[in-house]
N, C-alpha and C positions, 0 to 999 in steps of 0.2 A: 670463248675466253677473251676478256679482254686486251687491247694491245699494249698497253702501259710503254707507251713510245713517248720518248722522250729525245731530241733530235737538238745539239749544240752546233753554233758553228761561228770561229770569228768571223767577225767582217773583215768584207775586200778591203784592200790595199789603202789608205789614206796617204792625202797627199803630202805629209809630212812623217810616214813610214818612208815613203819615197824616198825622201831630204833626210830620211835616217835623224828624227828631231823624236826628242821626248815628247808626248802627245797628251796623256794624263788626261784631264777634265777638259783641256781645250775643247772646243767644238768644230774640227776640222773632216771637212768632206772627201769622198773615196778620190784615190785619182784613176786613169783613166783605165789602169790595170784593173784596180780593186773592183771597177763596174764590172770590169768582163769577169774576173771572179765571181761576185756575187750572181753573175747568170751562171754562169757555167755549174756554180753550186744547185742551185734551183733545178739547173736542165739533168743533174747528176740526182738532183732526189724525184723529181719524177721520172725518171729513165728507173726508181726502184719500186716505182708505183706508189710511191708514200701520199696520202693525201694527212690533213693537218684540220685541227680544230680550233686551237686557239693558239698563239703567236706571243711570246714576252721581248722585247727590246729594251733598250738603256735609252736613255737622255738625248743620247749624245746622236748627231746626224748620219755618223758612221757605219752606224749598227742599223738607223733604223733605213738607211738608202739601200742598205743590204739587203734586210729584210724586205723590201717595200721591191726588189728586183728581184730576187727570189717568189718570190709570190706571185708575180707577175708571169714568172718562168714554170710558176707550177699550176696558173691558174685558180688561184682560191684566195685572190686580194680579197673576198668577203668576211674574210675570217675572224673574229677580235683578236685587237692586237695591242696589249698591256705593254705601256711605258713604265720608267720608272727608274730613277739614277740609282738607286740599290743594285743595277746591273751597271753602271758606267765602270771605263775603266779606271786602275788604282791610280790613285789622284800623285803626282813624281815629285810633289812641292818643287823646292829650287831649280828642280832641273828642267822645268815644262819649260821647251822652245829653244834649248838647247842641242847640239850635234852630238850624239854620241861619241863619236870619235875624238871632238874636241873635248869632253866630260873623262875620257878615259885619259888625254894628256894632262888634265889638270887636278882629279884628283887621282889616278893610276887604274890600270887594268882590272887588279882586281877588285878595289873597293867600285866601282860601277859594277862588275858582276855580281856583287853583294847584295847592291840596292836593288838590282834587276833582277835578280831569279833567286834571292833565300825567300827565308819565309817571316821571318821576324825582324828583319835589320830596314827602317826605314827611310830613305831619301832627305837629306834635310827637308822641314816642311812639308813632307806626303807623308804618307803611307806605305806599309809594310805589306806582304801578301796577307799575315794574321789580321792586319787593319780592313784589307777591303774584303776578306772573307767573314766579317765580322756584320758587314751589313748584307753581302747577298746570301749566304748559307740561312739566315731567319726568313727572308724573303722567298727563295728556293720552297723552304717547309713551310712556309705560312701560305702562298700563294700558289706556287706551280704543283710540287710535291703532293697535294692533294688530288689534282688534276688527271694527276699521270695516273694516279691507281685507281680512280674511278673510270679508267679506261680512254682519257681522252687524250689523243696525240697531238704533244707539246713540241714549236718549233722555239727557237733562241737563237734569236740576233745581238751576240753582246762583244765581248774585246776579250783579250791574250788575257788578262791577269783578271778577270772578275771569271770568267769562264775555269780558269788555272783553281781557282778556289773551289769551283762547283766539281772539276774532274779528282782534285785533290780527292776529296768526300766521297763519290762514285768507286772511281779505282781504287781505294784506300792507299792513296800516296803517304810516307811519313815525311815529316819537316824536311828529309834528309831529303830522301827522294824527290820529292818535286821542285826542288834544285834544278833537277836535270829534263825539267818538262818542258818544251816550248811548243805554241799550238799555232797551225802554220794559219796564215789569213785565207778566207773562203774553204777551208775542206770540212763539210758536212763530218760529224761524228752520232752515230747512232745507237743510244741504248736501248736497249728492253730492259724492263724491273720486275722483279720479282713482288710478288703481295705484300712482302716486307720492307722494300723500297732499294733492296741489296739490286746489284746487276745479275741480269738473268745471261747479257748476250749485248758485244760492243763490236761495233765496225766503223773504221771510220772511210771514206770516199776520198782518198786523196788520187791524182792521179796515176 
């Protein structure tokens, strides 16, 4: 039987998660936390015996520093390993570089929760989660999604809201519901798929 493993996980810590700064398409590296996440995720997937065929990241440094120390930690940097900003995270327009906290005194509490966790309502200048799911959900089924059911075990180094749109589709979140989703930095989550690409079987490794 094939494994139809398919294995998400955000990247560690950036250093402006740190500084609590909207991050969007910036191209900003892990900080010093987010390294030791991304081992300790790696040391968590091989402490399950997972080994991996091929590897998808985003654009962006974050995802793929992650991925690039995970692999390290699991031993199989030989892997290919598919870039591609179809996985970057949803891009925040006005707000990239900004403090959340200071975004929440100026335009109020809850329209920042709005822009950050609905699913249709976008950021001045960015993107909506329907926006960034609009470019990884075709790339998902066009590139990896075949992958998985011909048996080969797929890892993913990507961010909180491009990954939010692939779990949306997986768990069968509605608009409503994945409001209420946040995906923590570094904990491995783990599918198996069914031959019709439904979920067979999810765990995720948080500590």
């Amino acid at each position: 039987m094939p494994d139809r493993l398919l294995v998400l996980v955000r990247h560690g810590q950036s250093e402006w998660n740190l500084k609590n700064l909207f991050t969007g398409w910036r191209d900003i590296d892990l900080s010093e936390q987010g390294v030791a996440e991304a081992r300790t995720a790696g040391r968590k997937l091989k402490a399950q015996g997972l080994r991996f065929d091929i590897a998808f990241t985003s654009a962006l440094i974050r995802a793929q520093r992650t991925l690039d120390i995970m692999l390290d930690e699991l031993g199989q940097r030989g892997i290919p390993v598919l870039k591609d900003q179809a996985l970057n995270e949803r891009d925040y327009g006005d707000l990239v570089g900004l403090n959340k906290d200071d975004a929440r005194k100026r335009w109020g509490e809850e329209q920042v929760h709005v822009w950050r966790r609905s699913y249709d309502v976008a950021p001045p200048g960015g993107e909506s989660l329907r926006d960034t799911a609009a470019r990884v959900l075709p790339y998902y089924i066009q590139e990896m999604l075949p992958r998985v059911l011909q048996g080969n075990r797929v890892l993913v180094s990507a961010h909180g809201n491009s990954l939010r749109a692939l779990v949306m589709v997986l768990d069968r979140h509605t608009p409503e519901s994945i409001t209420q989703l946040n995906l923590d930095t570094g904990v491995p989550m783990i599918y198996r798929l069914n031959a019709d690409s439904t979920v067979a079987e999810k765990r995720d490794l948080a500590a």
